[in-house]
Jmol script that loads the backbone (N, CA, C; Angstrom):
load data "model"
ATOM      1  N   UNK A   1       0.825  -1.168   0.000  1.00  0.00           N
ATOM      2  CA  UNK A   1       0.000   0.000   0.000  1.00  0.00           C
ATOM      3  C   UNK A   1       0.876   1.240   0.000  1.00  0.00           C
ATOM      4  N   UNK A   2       0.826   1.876  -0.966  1.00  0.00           N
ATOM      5  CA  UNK A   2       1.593   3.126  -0.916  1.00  0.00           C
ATOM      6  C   UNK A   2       0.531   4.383  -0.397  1.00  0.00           C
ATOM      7  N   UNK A   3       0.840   4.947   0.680  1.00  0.00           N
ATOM      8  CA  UNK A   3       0.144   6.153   1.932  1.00  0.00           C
ATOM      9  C   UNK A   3       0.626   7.699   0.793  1.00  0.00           C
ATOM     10  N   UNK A   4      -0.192   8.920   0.823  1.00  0.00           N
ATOM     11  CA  UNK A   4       0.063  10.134   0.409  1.00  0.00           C
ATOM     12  C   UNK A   4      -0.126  10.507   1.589  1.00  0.00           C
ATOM     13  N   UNK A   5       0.853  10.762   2.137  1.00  0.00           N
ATOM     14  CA  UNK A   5       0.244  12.277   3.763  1.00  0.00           C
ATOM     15  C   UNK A   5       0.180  13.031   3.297  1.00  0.00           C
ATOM     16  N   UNK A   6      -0.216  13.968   2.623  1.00  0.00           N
ATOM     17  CA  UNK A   6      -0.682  14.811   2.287  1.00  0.00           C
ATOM     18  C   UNK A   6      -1.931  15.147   1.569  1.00  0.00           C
ATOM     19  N   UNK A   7      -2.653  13.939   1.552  1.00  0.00           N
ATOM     20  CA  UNK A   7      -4.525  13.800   1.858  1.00  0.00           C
ATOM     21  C   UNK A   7      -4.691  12.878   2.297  1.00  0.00           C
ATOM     22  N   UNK A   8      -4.063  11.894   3.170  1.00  0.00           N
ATOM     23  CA  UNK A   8      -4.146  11.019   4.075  1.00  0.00           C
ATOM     24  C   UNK A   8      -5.037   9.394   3.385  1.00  0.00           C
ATOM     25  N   UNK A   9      -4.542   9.378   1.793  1.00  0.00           N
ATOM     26  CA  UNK A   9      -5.331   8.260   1.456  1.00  0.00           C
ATOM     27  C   UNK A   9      -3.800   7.507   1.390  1.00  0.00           C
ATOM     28  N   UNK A  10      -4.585   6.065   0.954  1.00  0.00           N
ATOM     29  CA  UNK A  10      -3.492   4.930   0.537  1.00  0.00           C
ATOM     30  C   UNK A  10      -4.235   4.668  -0.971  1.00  0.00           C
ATOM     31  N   UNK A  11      -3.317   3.990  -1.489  1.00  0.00           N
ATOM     32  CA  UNK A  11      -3.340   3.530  -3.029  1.00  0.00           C
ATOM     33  C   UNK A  11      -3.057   2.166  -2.899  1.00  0.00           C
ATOM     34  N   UNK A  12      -4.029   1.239  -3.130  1.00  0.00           N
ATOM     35  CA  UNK A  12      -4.219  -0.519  -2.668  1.00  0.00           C
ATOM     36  C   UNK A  12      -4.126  -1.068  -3.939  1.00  0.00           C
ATOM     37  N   UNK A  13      -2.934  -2.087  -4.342  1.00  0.00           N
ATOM     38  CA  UNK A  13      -3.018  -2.689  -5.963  1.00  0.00           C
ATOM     39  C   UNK A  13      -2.907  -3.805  -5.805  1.00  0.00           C
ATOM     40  N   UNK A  14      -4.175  -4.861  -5.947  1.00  0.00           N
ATOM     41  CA  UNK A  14      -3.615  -6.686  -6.051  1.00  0.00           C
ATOM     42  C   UNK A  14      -2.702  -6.861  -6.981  1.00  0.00           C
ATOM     43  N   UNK A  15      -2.272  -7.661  -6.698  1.00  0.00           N
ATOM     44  CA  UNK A  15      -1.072  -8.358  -7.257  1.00  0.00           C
ATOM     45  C   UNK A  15      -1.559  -9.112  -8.343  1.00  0.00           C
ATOM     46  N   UNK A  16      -3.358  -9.300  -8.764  1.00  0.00           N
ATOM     47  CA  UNK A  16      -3.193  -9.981  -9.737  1.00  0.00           C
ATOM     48  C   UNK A  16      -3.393  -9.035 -11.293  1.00  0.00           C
ATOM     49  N   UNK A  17      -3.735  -7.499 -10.603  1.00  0.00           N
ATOM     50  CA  UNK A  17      -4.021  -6.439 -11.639  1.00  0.00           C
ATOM     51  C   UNK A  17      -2.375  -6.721 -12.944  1.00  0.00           C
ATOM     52  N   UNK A  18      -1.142  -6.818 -11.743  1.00  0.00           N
ATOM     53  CA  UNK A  18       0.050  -6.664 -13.214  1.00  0.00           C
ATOM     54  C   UNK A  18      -0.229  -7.982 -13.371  1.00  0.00           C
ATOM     55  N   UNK A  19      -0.624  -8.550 -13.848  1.00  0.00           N
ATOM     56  CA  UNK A  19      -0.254  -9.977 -14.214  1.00  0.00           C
ATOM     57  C   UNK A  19      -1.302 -10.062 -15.076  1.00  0.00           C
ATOM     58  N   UNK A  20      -2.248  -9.378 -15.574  1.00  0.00           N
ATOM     59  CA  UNK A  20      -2.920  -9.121 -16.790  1.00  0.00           C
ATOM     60  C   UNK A  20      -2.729  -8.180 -17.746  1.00  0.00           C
ATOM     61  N   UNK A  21      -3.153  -8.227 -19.154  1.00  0.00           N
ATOM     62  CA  UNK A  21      -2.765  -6.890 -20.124  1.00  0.00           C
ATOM     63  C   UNK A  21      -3.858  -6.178 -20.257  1.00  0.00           C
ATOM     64  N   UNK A  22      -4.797  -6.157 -19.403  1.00  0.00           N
ATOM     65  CA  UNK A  22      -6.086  -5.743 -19.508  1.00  0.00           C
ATOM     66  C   UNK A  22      -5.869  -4.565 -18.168  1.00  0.00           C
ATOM     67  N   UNK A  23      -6.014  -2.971 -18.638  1.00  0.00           N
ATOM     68  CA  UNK A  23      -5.478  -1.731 -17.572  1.00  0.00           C
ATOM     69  C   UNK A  23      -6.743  -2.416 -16.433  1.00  0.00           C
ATOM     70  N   UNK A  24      -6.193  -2.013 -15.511  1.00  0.00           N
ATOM     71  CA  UNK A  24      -7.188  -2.238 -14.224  1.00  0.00           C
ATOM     72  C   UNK A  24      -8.390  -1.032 -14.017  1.00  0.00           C
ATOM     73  N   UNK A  25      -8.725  -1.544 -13.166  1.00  0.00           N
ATOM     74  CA  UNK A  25     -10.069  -0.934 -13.097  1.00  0.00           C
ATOM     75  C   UNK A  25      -9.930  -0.046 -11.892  1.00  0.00           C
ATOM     76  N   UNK A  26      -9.874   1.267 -11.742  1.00  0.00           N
ATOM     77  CA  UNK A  26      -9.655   1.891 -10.317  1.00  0.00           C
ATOM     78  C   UNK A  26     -11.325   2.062  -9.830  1.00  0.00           C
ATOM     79  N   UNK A  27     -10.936   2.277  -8.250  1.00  0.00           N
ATOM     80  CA  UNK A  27     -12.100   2.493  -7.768  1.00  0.00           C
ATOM     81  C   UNK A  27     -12.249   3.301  -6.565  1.00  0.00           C
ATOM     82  N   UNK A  28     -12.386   4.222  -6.303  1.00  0.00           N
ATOM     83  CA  UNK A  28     -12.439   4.926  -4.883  1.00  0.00           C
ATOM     84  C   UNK A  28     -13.454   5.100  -4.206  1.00  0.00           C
ATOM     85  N   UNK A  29     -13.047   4.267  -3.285  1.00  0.00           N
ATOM     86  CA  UNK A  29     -13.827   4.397  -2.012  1.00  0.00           C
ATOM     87  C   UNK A  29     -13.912   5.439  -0.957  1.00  0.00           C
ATOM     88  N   UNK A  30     -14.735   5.820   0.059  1.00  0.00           N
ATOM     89  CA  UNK A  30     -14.910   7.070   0.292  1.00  0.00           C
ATOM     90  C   UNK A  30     -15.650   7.144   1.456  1.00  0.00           C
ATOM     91  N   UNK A  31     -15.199   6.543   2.343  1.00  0.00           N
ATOM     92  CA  UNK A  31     -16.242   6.470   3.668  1.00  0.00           C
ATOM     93  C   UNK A  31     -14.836   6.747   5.144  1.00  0.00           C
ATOM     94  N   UNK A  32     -16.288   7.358   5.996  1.00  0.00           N
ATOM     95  CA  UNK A  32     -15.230   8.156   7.198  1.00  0.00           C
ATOM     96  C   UNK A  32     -14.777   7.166   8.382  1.00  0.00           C
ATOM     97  N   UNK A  33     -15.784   6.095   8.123  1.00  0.00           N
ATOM     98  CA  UNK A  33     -15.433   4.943   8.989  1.00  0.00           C
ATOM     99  C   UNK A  33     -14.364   3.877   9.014  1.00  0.00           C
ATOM    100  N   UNK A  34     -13.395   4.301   9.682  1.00  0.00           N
ATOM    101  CA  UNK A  34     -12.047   3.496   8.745  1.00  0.00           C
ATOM    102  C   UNK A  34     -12.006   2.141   9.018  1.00  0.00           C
ATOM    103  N   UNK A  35     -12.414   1.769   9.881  1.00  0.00           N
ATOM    104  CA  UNK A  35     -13.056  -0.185   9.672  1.00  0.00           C
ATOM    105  C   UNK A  35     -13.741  -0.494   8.202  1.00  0.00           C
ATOM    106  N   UNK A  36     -15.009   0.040   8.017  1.00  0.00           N
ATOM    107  CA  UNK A  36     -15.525   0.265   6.791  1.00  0.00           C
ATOM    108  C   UNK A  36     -14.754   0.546   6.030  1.00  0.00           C
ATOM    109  N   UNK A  37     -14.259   1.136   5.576  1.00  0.00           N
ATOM    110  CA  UNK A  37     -13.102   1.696   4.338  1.00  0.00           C
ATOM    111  C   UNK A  37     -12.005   0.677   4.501  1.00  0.00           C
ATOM    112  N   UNK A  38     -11.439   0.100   5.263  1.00  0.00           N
ATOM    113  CA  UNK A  38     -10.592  -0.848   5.354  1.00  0.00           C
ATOM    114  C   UNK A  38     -11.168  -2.180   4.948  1.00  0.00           C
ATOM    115  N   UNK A  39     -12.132  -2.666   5.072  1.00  0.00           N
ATOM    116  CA  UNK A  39     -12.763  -3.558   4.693  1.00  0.00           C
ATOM    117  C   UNK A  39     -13.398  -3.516   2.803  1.00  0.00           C
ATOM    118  N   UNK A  40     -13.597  -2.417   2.946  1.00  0.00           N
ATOM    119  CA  UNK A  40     -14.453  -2.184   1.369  1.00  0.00           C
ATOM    120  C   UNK A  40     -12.996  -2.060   0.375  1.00  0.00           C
ATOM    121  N   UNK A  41     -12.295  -1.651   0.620  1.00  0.00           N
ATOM    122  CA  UNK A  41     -10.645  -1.585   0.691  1.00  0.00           C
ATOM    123  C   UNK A  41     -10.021  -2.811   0.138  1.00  0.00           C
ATOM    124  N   UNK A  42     -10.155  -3.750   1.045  1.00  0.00           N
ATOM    125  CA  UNK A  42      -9.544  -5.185   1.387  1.00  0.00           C
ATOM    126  C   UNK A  42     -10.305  -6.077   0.017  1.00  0.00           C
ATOM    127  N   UNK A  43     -11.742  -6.147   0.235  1.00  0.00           N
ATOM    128  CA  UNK A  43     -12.988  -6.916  -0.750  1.00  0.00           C
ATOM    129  C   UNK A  43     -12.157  -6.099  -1.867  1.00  0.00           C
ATOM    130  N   UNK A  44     -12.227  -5.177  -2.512  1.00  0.00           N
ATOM    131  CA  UNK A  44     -12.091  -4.792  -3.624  1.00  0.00           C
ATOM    132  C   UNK A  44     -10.719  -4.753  -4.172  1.00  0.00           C
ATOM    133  N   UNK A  45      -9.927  -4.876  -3.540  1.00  0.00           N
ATOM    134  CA  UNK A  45      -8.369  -5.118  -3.909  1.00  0.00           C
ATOM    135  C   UNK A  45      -8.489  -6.888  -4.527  1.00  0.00           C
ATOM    136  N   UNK A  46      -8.749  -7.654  -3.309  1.00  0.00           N
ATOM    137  CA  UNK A  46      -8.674  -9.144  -3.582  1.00  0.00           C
ATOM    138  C   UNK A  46      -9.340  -9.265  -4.542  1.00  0.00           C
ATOM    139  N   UNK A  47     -10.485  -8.704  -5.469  1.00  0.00           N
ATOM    140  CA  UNK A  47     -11.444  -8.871  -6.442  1.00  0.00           C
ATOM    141  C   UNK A  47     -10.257  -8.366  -7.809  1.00  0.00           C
ATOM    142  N   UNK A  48      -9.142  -7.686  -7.277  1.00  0.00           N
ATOM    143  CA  UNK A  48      -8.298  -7.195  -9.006  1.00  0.00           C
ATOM    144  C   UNK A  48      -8.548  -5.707  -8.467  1.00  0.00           C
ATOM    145  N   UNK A  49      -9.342  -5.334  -8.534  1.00  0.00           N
ATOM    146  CA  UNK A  49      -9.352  -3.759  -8.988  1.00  0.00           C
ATOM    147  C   UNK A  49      -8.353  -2.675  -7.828  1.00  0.00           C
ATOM    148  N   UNK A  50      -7.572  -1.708  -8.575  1.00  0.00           N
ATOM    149  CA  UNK A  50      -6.741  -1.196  -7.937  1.00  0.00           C
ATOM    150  C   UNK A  50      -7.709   0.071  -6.928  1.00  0.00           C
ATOM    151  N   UNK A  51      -7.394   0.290  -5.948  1.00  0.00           N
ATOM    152  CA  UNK A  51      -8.486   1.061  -5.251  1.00  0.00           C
ATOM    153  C   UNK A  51      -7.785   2.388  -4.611  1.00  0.00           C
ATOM    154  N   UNK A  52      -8.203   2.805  -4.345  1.00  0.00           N
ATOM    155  CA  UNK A  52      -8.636   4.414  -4.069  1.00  0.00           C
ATOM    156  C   UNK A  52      -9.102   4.892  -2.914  1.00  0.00           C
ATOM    157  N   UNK A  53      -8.111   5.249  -1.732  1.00  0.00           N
ATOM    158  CA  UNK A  53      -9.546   5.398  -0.976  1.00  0.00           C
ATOM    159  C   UNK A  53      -9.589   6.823  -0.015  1.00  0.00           C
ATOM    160  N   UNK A  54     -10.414   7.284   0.380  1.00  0.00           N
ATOM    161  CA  UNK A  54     -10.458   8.563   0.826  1.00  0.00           C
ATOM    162  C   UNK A  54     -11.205   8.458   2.194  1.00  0.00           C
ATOM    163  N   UNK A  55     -10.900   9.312   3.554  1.00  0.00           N
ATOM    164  CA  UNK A  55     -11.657   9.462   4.536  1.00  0.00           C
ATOM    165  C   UNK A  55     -12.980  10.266   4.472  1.00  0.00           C
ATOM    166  N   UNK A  56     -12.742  10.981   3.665  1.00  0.00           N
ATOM    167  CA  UNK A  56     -13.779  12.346   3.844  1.00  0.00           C
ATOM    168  C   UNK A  56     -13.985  12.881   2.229  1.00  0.00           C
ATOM    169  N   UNK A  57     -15.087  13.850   2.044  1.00  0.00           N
ATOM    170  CA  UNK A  57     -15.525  14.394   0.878  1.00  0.00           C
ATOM    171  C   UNK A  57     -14.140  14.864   0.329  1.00  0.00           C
ATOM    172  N   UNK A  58     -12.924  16.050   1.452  1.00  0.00           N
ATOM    173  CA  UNK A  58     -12.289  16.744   0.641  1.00  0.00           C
ATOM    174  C   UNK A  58     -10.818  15.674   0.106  1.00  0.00           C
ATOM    175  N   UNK A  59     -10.881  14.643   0.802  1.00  0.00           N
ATOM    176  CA  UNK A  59      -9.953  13.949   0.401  1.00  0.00           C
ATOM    177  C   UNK A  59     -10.598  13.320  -1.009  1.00  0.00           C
ATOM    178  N   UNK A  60     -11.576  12.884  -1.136  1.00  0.00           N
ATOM    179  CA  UNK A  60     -11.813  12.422  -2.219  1.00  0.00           C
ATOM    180  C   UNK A  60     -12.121  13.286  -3.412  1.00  0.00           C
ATOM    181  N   UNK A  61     -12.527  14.633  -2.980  1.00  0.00           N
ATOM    182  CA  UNK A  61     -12.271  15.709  -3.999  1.00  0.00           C
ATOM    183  C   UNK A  61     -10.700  16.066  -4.610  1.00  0.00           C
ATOM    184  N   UNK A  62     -10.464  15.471  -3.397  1.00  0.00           N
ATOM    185  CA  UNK A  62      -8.876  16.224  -3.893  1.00  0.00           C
ATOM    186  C   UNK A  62      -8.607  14.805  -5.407  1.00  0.00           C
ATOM    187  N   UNK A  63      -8.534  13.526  -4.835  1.00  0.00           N
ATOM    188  CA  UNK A  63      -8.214  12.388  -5.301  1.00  0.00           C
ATOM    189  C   UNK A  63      -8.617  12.451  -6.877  1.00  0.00           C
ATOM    190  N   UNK A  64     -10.137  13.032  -6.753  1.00  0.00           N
ATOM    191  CA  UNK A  64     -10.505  13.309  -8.255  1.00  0.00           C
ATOM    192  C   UNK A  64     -10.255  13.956  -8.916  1.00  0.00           C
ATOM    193  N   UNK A  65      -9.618  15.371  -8.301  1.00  0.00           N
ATOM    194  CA  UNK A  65      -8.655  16.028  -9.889  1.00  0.00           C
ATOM    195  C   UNK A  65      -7.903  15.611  -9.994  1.00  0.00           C
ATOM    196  N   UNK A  66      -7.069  14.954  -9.160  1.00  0.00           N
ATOM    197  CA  UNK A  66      -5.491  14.263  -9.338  1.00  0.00           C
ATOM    198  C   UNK A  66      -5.742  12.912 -10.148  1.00  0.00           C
ATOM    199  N   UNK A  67      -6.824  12.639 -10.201  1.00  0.00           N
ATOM    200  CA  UNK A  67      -7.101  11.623 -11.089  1.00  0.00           C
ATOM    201  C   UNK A  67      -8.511  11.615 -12.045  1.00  0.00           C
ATOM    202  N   UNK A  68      -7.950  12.303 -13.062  1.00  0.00           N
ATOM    203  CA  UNK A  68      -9.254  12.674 -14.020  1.00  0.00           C
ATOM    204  C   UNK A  68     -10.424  11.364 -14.768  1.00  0.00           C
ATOM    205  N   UNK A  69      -9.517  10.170 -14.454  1.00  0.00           N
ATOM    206  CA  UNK A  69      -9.929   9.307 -15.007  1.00  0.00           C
ATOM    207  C   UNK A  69     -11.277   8.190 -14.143  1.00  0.00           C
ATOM    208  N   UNK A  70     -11.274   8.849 -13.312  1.00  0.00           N
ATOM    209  CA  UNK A  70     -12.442   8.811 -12.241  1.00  0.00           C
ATOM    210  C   UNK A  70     -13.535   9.127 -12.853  1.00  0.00           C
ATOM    211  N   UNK A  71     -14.127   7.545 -12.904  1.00  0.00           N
ATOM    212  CA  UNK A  71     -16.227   8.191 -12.697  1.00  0.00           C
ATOM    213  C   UNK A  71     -16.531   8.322 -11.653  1.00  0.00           C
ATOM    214  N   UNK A  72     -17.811   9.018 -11.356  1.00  0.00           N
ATOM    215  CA  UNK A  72     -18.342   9.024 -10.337  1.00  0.00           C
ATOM    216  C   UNK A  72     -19.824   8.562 -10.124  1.00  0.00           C
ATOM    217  N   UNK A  73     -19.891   7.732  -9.473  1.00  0.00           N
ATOM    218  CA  UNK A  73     -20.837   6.453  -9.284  1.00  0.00           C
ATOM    219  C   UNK A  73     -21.497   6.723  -7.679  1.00  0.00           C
ATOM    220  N   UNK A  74     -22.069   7.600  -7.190  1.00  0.00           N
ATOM    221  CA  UNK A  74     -22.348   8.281  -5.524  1.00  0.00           C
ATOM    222  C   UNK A  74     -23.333   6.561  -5.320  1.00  0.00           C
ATOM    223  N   UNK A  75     -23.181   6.282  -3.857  1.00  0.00           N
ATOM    224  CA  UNK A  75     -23.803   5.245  -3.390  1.00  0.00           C
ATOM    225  C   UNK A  75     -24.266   6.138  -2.082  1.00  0.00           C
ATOM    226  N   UNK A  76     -25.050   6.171  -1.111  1.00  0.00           N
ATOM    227  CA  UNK A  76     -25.464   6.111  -0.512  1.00  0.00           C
ATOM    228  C   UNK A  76     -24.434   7.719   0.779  1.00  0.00           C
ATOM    229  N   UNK A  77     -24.245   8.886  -0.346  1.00  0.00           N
ATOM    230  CA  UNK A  77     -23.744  10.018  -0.098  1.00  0.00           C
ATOM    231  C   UNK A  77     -24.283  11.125   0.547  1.00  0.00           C
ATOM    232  N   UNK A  78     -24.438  11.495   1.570  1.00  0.00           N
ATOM    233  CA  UNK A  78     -25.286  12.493   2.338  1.00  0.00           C
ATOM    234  C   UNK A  78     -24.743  13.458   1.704  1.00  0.00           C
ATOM    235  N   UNK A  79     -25.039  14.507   0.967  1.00  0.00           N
ATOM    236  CA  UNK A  79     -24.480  15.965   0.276  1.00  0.00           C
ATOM    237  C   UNK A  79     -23.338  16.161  -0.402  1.00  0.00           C
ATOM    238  N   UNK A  80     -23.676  14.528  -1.290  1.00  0.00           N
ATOM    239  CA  UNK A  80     -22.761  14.512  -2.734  1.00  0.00           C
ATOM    240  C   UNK A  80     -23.530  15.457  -3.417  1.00  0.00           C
ATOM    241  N   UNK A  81     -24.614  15.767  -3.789  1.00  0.00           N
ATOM    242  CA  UNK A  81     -25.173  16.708  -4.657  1.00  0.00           C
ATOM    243  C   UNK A  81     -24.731  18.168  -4.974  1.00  0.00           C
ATOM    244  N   UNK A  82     -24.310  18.269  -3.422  1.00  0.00           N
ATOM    245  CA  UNK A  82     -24.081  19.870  -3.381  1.00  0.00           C
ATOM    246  C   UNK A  82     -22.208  20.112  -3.534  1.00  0.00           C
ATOM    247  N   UNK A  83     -21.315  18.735  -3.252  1.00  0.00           N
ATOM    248  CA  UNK A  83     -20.777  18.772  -4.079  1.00  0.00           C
ATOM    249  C   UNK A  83     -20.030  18.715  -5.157  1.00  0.00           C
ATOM    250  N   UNK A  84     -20.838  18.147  -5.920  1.00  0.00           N
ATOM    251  CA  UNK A  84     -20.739  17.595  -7.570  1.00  0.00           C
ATOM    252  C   UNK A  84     -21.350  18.536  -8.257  1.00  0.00           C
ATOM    253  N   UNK A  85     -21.825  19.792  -7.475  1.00  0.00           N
ATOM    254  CA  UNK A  85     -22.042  21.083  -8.430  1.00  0.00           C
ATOM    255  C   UNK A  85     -20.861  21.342  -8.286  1.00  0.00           C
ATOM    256  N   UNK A  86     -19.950  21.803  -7.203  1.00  0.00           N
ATOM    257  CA  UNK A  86     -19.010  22.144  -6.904  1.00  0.00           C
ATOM    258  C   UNK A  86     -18.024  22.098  -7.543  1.00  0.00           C
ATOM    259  N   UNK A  87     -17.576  20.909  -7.975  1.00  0.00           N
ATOM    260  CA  UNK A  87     -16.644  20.235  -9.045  1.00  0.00           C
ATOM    261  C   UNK A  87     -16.954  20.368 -10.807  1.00  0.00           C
ATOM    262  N   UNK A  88     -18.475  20.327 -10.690  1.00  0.00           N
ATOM    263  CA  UNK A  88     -19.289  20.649 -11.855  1.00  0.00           C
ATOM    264  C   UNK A  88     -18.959  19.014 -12.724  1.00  0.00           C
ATOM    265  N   UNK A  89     -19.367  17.921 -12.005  1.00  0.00           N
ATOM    266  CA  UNK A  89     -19.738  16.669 -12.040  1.00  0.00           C
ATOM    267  C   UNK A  89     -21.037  16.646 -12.594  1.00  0.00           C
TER     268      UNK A  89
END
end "model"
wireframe off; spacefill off
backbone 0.3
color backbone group
């Protein structure tokens, strides 16, 4: 797991993502509960997909300009609306 302190996420890559020629699939996760996020974390790494993960809205705002190649897929977001105007999502 490679850590950024300086928005306090980690960057999680299974080991079976290089071992295909098919680019991986990123995914960021985004919850304040770090059991939860460690877990949703864990499931989605072992599944292949390289993951993403953020404590809070501004960490994951930040995560998404630094990575343009981000969809955004909101699950169950208390005042993603207000801001994904913000970003103009």
């Amino acid at each position: 797991m490679e850590y950024n302190p300086a928005i306090g996420s980690r960057l999680v890559q299974s080991p079976s993502i290089n071992s295909t020629a098919v680019a991986p699939i990123t995914v960021l996760v985004v919850e304040d509960d770090e059991l939860v996020r460690e877990l949703a974390v864990e499931f989605l790494s072992d599944a292949g997909f390289q993951v993403l993960e953020a404590g809070n809205g501004e960490e994951a705002l930040s995560l998404l300009e630094s990575n343009p190649n981000i969809r955004v897929q909101q699950r169950g977001c208390r005042g993603c609306d207000v801001r994904k105007n913000e970003v103009g999502l």
